[in-house]
C-alpha positions as CSV (number, residue, x, y, z in Angstrom):
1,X,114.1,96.2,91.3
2,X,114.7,99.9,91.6
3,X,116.1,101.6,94.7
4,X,113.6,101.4,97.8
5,X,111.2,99.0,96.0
6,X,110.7,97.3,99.3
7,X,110.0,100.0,101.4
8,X,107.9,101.7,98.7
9,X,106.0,98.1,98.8
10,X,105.4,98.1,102.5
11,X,104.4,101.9,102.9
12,X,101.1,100.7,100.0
13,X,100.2,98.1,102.7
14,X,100.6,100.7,105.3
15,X,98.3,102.9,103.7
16,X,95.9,100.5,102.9
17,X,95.7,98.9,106.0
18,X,95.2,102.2,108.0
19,X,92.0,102.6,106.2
20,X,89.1,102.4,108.4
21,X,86.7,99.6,107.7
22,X,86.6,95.5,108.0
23,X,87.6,95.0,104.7
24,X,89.8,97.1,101.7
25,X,88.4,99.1,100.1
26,X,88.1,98.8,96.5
27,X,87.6,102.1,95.3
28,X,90.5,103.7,97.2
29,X,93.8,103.1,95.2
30,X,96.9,104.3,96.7
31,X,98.2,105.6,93.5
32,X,96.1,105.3,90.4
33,X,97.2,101.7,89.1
34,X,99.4,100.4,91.9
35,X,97.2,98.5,93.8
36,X,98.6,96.7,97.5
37,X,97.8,93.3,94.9
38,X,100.9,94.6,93.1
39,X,103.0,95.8,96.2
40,X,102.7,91.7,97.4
41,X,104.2,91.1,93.9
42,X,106.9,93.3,94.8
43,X,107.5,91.7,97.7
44,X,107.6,88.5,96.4
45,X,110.2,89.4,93.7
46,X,112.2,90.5,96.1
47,X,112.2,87.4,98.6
48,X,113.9,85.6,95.4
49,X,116.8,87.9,95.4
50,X,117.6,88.9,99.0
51,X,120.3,87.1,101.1
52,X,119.3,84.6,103.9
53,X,119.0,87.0,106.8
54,X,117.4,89.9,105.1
55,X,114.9,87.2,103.5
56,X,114.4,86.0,107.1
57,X,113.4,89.3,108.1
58,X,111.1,90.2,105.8
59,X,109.7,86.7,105.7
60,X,108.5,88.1,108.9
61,X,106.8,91.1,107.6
62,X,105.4,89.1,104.6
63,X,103.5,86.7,107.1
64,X,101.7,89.5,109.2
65,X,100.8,91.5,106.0
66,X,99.3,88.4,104.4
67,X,97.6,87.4,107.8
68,X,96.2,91.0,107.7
69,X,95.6,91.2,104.1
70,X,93.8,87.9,103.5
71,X,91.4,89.0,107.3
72,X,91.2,92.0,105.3
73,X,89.6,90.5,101.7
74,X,87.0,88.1,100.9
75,X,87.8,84.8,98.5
76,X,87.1,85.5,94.8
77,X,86.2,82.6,93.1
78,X,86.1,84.0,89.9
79,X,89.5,85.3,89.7
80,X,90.7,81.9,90.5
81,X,92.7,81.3,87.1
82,X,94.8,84.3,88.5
83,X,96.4,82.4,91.5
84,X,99.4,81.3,89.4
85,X,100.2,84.9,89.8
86,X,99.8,84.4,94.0
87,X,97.0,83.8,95.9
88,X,96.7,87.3,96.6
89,X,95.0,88.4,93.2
90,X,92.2,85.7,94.3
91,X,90.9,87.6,97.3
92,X,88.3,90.6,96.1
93,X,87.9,93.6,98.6
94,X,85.0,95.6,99.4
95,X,83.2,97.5,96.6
């Protein structure tokens, strides 16, 4: 990972989240081809390499963006061949 991956990650799901609505938006990308989808990857990469206390802690983070993320998205059914990559690229969001 590259220096302030992690907070690069959470600041997507920040922006995303601060979007008015029920559910994400589809057409809104935060940056053209980094989608919150791949900020959860991120995040998940870096769970595997942090140390037990810092892991903890943003266990904690990961839990309330997921919470949020999943209220946020509808199931995709279609996509479901992509939950090997996380359960997160089978939600869809609002088009």
């Amino acid at each position: 990972m590259w220096p302030n991956a992690v907070a690069h990650a959470l600041s997507r799901f920040d922006w995303a989240f601060k979007q008015p609505g029920r559910y994400l938006n589809a057409s809104q990308v935060y940056s053209p081809g980094l989608e919150v989808e791949d900020a959860r990857d991120d995040l998940e990469w870096a769970m595997l390499h942090l140390p037990p206390g810092a892991k903890r802690d943003l266990g904690r983070l990961i839990t309330c963006i997921d919470e949020e993320f999943e209220r946020r998205t509808l199931p995709e059914p279609n996509n479901i061949e992509l939950a090997m990559f996380g359960w997160w690229w089978t939600r869809m969001r609002e088009r």
